[in-house]
C-alpha positions as CSV (number, residue, x, y, z in Angstrom):
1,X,106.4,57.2,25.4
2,X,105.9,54.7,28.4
3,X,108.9,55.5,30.1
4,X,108.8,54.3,34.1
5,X,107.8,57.3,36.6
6,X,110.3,56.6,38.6
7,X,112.7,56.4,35.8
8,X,110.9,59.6,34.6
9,X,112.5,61.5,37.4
10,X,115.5,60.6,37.2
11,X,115.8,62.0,33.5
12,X,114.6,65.3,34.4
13,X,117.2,65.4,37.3
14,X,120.2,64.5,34.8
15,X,118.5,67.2,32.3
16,X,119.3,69.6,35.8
17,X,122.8,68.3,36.3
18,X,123.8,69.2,32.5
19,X,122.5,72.5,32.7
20,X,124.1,73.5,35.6
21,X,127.4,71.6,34.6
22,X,127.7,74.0,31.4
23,X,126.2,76.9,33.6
24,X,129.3,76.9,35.8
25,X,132.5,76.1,32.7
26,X,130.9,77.2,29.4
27,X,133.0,80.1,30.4
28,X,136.2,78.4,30.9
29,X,135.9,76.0,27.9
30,X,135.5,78.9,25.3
31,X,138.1,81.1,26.8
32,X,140.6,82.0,24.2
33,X,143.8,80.3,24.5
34,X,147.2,82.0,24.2
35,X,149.6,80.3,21.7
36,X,153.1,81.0,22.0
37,X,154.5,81.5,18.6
38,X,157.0,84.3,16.9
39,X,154.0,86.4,16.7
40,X,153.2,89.6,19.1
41,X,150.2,87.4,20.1
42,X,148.3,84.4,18.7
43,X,145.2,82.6,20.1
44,X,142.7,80.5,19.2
45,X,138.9,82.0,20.4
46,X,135.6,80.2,19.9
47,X,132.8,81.8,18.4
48,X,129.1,80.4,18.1
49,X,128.3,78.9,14.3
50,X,124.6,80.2,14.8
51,X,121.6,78.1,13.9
52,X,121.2,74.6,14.5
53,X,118.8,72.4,13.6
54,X,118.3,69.6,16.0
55,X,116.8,65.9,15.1
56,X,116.0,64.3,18.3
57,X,114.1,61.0,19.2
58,X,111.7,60.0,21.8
59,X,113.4,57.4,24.0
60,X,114.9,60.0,26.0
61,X,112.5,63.1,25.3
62,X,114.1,65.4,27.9
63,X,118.1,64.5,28.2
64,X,118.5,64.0,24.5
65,X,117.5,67.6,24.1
66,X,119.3,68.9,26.9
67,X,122.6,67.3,26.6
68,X,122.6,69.2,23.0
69,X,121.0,72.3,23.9
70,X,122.7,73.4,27.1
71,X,126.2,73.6,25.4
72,X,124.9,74.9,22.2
73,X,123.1,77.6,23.6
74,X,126.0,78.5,26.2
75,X,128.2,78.9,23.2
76,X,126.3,81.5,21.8
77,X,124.3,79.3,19.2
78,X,120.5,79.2,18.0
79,X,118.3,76.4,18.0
80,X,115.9,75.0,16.4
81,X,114.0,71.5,17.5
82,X,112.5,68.8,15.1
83,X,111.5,66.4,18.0
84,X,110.2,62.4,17.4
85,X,106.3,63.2,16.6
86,X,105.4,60.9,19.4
87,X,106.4,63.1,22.1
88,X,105.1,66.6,21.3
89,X,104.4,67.7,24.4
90,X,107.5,66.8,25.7
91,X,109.1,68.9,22.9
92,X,106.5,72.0,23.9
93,X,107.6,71.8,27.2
94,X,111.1,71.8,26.6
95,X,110.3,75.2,24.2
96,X,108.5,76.9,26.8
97,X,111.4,75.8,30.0
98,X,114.1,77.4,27.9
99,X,112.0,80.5,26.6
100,X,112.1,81.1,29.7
101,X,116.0,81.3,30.9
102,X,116.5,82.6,27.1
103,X,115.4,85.1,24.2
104,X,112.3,83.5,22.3
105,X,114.3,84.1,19.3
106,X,117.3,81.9,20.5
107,X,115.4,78.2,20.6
108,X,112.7,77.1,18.5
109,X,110.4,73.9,18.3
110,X,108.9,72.9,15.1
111,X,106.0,70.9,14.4
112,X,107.0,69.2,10.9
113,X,107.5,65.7,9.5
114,X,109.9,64.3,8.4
115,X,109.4,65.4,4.9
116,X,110.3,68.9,5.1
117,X,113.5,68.5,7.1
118,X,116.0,68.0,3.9
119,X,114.5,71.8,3.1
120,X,115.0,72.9,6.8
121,X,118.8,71.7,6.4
122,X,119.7,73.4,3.0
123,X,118.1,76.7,4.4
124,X,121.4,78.7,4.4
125,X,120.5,80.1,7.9
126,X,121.3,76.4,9.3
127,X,124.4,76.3,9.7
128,X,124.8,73.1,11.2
129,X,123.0,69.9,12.6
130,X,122.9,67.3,15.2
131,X,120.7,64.0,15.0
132,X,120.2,61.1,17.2
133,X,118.4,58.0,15.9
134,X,119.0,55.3,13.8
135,X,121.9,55.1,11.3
136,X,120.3,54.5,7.9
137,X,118.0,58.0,8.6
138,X,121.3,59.3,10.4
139,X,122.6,58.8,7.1
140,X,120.4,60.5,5.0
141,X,121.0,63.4,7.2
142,X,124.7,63.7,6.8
143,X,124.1,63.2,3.0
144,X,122.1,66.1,2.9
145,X,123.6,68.4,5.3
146,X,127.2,67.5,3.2
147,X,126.2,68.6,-0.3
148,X,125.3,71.9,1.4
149,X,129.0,71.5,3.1
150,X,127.3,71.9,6.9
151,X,128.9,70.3,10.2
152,X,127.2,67.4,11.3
153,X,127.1,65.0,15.3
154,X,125.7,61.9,14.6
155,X,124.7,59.6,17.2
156,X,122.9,56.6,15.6
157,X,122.3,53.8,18.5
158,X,124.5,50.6,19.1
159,X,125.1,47.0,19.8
160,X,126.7,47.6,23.1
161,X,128.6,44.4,24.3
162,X,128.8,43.5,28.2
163,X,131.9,41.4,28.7
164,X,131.9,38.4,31.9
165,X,135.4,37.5,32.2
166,X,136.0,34.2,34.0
167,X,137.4,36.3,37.0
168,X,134.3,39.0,36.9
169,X,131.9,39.5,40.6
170,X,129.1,37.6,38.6
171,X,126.6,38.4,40.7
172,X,127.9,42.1,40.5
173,X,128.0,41.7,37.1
174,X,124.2,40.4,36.4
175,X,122.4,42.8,38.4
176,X,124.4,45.4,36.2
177,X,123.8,43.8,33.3
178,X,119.8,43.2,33.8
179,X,119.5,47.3,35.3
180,X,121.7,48.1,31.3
181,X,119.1,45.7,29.1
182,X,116.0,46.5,30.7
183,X,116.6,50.6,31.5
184,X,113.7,52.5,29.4
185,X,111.9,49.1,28.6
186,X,115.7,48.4,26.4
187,X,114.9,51.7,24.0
188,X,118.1,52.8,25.0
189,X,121.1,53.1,22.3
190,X,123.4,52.8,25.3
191,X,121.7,49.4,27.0
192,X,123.9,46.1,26.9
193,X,122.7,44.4,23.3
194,X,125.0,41.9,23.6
195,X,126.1,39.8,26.7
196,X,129.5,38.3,26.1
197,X,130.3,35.4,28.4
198,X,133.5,33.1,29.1
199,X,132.3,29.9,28.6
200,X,133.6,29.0,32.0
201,X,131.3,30.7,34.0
202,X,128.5,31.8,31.4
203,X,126.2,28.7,33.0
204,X,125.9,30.4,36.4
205,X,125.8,33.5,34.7
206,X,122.8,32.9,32.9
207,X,121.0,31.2,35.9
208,X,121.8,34.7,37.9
209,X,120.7,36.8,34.8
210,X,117.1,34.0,34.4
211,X,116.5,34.4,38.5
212,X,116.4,38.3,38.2
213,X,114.9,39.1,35.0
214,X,112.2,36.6,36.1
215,X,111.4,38.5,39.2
216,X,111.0,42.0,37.0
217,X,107.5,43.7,37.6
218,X,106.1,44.7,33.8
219,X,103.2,47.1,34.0
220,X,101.6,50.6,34.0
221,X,104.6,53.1,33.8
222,X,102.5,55.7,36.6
223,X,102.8,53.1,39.3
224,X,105.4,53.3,41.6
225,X,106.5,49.6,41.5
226,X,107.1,49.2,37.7
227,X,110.4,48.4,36.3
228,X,109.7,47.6,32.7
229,X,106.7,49.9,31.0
230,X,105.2,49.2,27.1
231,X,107.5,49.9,24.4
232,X,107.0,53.4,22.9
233,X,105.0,52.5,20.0
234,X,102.9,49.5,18.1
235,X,105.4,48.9,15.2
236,X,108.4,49.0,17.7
237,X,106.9,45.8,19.2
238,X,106.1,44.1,16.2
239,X,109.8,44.8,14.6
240,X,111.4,43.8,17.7
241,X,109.3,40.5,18.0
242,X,110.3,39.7,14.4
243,X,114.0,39.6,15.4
244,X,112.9,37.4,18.0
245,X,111.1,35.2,16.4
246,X,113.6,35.0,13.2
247,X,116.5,34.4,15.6
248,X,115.2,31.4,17.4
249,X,113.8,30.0,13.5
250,X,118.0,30.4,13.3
251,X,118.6,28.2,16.3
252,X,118.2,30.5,19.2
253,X,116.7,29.5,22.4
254,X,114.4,31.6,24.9
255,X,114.6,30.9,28.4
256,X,112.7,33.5,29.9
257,X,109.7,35.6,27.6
258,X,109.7,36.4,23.9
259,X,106.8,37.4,22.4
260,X,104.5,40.6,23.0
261,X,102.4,40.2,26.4
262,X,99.1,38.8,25.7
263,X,95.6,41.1,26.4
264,X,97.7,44.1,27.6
265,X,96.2,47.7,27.2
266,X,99.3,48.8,25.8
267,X,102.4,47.4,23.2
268,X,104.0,45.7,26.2
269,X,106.7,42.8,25.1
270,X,107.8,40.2,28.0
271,X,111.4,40.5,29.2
272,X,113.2,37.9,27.5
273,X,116.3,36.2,27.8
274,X,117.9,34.0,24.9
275,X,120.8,32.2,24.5
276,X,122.4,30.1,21.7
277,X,122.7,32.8,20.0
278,X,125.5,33.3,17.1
279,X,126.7,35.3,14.5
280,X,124.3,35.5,11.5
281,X,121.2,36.0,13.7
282,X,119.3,39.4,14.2
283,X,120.0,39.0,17.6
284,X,123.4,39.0,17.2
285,X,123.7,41.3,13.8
286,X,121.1,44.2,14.5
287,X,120.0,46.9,17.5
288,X,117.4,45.2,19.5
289,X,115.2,47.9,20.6
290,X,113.2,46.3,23.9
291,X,113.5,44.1,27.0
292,X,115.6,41.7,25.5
293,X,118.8,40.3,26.9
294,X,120.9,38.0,24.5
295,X,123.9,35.7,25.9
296,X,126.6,35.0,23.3
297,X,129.3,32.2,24.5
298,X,133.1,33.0,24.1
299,X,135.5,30.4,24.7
300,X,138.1,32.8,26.4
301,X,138.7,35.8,27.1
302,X,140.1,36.7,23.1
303,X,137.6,35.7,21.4
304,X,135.0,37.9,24.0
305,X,137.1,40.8,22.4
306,X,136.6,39.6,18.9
307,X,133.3,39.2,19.5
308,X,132.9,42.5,21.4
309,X,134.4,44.3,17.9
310,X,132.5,41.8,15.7
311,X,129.6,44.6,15.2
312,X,128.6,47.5,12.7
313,X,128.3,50.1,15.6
314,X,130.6,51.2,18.5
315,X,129.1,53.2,20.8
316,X,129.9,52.1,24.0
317,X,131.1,48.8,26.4
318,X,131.4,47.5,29.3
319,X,133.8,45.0,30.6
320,X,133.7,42.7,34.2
321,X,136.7,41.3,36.1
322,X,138.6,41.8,39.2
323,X,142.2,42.4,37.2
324,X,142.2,46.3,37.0
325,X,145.3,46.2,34.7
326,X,143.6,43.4,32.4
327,X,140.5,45.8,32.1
328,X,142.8,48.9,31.2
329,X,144.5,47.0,28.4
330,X,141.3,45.5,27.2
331,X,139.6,48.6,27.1
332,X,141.8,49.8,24.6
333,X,141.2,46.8,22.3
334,X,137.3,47.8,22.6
335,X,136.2,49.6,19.2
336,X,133.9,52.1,21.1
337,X,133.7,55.6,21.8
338,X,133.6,54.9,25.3
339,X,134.1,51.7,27.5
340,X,133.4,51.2,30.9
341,X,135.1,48.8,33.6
342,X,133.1,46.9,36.5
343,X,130.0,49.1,35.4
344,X,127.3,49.7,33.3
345,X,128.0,52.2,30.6
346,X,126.2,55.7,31.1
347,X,126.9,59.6,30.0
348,X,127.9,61.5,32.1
349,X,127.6,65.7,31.6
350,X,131.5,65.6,32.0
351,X,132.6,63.0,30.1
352,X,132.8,63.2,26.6
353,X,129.7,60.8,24.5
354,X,129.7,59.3,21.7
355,X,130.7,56.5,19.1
356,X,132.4,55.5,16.0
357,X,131.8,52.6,12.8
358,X,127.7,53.1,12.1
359,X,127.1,54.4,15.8
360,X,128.0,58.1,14.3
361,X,130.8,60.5,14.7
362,X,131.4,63.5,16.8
363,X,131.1,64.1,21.0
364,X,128.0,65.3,22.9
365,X,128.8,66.7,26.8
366,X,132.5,67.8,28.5
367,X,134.7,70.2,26.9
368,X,134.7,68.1,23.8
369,X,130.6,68.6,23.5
370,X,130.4,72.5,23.6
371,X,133.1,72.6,21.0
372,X,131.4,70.7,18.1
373,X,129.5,73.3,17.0
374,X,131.9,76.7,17.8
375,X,134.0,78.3,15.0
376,X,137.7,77.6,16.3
377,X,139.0,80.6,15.0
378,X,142.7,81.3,14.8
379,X,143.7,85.0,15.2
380,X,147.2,86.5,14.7
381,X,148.4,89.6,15.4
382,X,152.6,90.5,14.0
């Protein structure tokens, strides 16, 4: 899926580092808890649901799996895989890595289109089902998987904001933001859509954020050197260079890129900066999916937080300045499932993931992650 080699390894090391985090306190999150009540005894224990069907996309072939499966299957659960269809091998290796730590019977990988998964989630032996991807497919899932009454995690992509408050390390606080937008070639649900400046200091900003997104080396994902590969597929590039294109026919201006690299072998799209950018524009409204880094101006440090909440999805944040206290209490004003200070936003196998509004519902990783699909099961005994 074009993905950066060295970018490549680090994935497979993170799939490692979940693995082994739910290897060593699976045990200790599903113990059964002692509740004191009038009762001889009364706990809560956590048994496995049994068959899940998993949706996963291709941005993140390995660690999207993983972060899913490693709980799951530590609980006691079943799976089966419907990977994105552009990354079957990547799905067929995954299959044969955990055949290999588990019963053939336990995890499953299935080779069907999209057509035949409403079927796959009525099948009374799914019991439950977990997608990542966009929101309006997200929401067909949940439709279906709720008239046959089955738990669903959702986690359907986001317009992160990255907020530069007038006392932020800007330096600090570009070479973040450029490493968050141009990560994975900007497929990631997680990146920093939105960069939301104080007006104060957004014009050095931006000349930080053109000098280093200018110097980014664009080419074959194999070589060494590479830092932003081709996007993942051929309608990909076209849809994000519509929003593009419509967004500067709005009054948006490019500084740096926008448009699809010219004679390349593959669907390679320029890293691009734009600014003027406002409310109303795709830029601004929708999930750019690419190497595209969009500066929206606040006038203070309110109406960054307005902005910052002025969005369909909430899946994560990140917000920049030297007052610890001020980034605590803004933090809490952030409409996100998680928000990050002074930092880029990541997950994190012991933290819990996820989002609210159109970026989904539920928690992936932690404690919180190999609960969602456990039966918490009261049991009394007078």
């Amino acid at each position: 899926m074009g993905k950066p080699i060295k970018e490549a390894r680090g994935e497979v090391k993170k799939c490692v580092w979940v693995c082994r985090f739910y290897a060593e306190n699976a045990q200790q999150f599903l113990r059964d808890q002692t509740i004191k009540t009038e009762n001889t005894q009364s706990l809560v224990a956590y048994n496995p649901l049994g068959i899940v069907l998993s949706i996963m996309p291709w941005n993140f072939p390995y660690w999207q799996v993983f972060r899913f499966a490693a709980p799951a299957l530590m609980a006691g659960n079943a799976i089966l895989l419907k990977h994105a269809p552009n990354v079957p091998q990547c799905a067929e290796a995954i299959t044969d890595l955990i055949q290999q730590a588990f019963p053939t019977a336990v995890f499953s990988n299935l080779y069907v289109n999209h057509l035949k998964i409403q079927g796959i989630i009525e099948d009374p032996r799914v019991r439950a089902v977990t997608f990542t991807g966009g929101d309006a497919a997200g929401a067909k899932v949940a439709a279906t998987a709720g008239r046959s009454i089955k738990k669903t995690v959702l986690e359907l992509g986001g317009s992160d904001p990255f907020i530069v408050l007038s006392d932020a390390n800007l330096k600090e606080a570009a070479k973040a933001a450029v490493q968050s937008r141009f990560l994975n070639a900007g497929q990631s649900c997680i990146a920093a859509k939105r960069l939301i400046v104080v007006k104060s200091v957004a014009d050095h900003f931006i000349d930080l954020l053109d000098a280093t997104i200018s110097q980014l080396k664009v080419g074959d994902p194999l070589e060494e050197e590479t830092e932003v590969g081709p996007l993942a597929r051929r309608d990909l590039l076209m849809n994000l260079d519509k929003q593009v294109q419509k967004s500067v026919q709005m009054g948006a201006k490019t500084l740096l890129g926008g448009r699809a690299v010219r004679n390349s072998r593959g669907n390679f799209y320029e890293p691009t900066l734009m600014i003027n950018v406002q409310k109303g524009m795709p830029a601004f409204e929708e999930e750019l999916f690419g190497p595209v880094a969009v500066v929206i101006i606040a006038e203070d440090e309110k109406e960054a937080i307005q902005l910052a909440n002025d969005t369909a999805y909430g899946l994560g944040a990140s917000i920049w300045t030297l007052d610890a206290n001020k980034g605590m209490r803004l933090a809490r004003e952030i409409q996100a499932g998680c928000v990050f200070i002074n930092s880029m936003v990541y997950s994190d196998p012991r933290l819990p993931f996820g989002g609210i509004k159109k970026s989904g519902y539920g928690r992936e990783l932690s404690e919180a992650g190999i609960r969602e699909f456990v039966n918490v099961k009261t049991v009394v005994r007078k």
